[in-house]
C-alpha positions in Angstrom: -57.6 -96.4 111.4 -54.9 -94.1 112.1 -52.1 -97.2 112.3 -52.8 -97.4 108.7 -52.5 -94.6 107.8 -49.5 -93.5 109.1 -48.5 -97.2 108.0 -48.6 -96.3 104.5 -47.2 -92.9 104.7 -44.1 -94.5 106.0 -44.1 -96.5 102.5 -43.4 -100.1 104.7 -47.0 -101.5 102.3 -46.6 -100.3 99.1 -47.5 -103.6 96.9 -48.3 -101.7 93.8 -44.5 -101.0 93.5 -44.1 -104.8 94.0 -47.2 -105.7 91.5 -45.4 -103.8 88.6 -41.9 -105.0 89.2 -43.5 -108.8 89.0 -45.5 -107.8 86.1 -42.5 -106.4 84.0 -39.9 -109.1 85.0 -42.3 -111.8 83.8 -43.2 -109.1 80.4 -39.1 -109.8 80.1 -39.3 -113.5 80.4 -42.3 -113.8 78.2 -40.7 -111.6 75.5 -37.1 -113.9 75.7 -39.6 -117.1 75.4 -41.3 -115.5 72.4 -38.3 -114.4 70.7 -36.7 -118.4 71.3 -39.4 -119.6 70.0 -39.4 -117.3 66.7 -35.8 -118.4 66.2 -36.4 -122.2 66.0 -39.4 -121.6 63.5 -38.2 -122.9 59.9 -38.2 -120.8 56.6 -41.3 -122.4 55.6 -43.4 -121.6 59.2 -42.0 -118.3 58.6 -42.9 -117.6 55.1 -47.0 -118.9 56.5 -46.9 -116.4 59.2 -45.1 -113.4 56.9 -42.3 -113.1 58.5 -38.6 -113.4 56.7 -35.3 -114.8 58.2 -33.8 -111.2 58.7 -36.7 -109.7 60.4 -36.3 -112.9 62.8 -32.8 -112.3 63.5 -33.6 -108.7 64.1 -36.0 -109.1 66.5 -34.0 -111.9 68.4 -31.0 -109.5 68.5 -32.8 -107.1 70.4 -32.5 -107.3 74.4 -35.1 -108.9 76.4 -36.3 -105.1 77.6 -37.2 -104.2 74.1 -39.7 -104.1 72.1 
């Protein structure tokens, strides 16, 4: 029991670090995807959903980090 311990006050285990750097890099992918996608919409699709042209471009202009 002690092995652990002193195991994870040395930091060697520390998969929640990990966990949320694989959760945010594939946030970042998901959001690029997303913002692709919006981009190849037409007017029309667009229009359906509420959205205009300009409020597409602006939200494919941002960085993937962004929201």
């Amino acid at each position: 029991m002690s092995d652990i311990i002193l195991f994870r006050r040395q930091g060697v285990h520390d998969t929640g670090s990990f966990a949320r750097a694989i959760d945010t890099i594939a946030r970042w992918r998901r959001r690029a995807r997303e913002r692709t996608q919006l981009q190849q919409l037409d007017d029309r699709t667009l229009a359906d959903i509420g959205l205009t042209r300009q409020q597409v471009n602006f939200e494919v202009a941002k960085p993937f980090w962004r929201m």
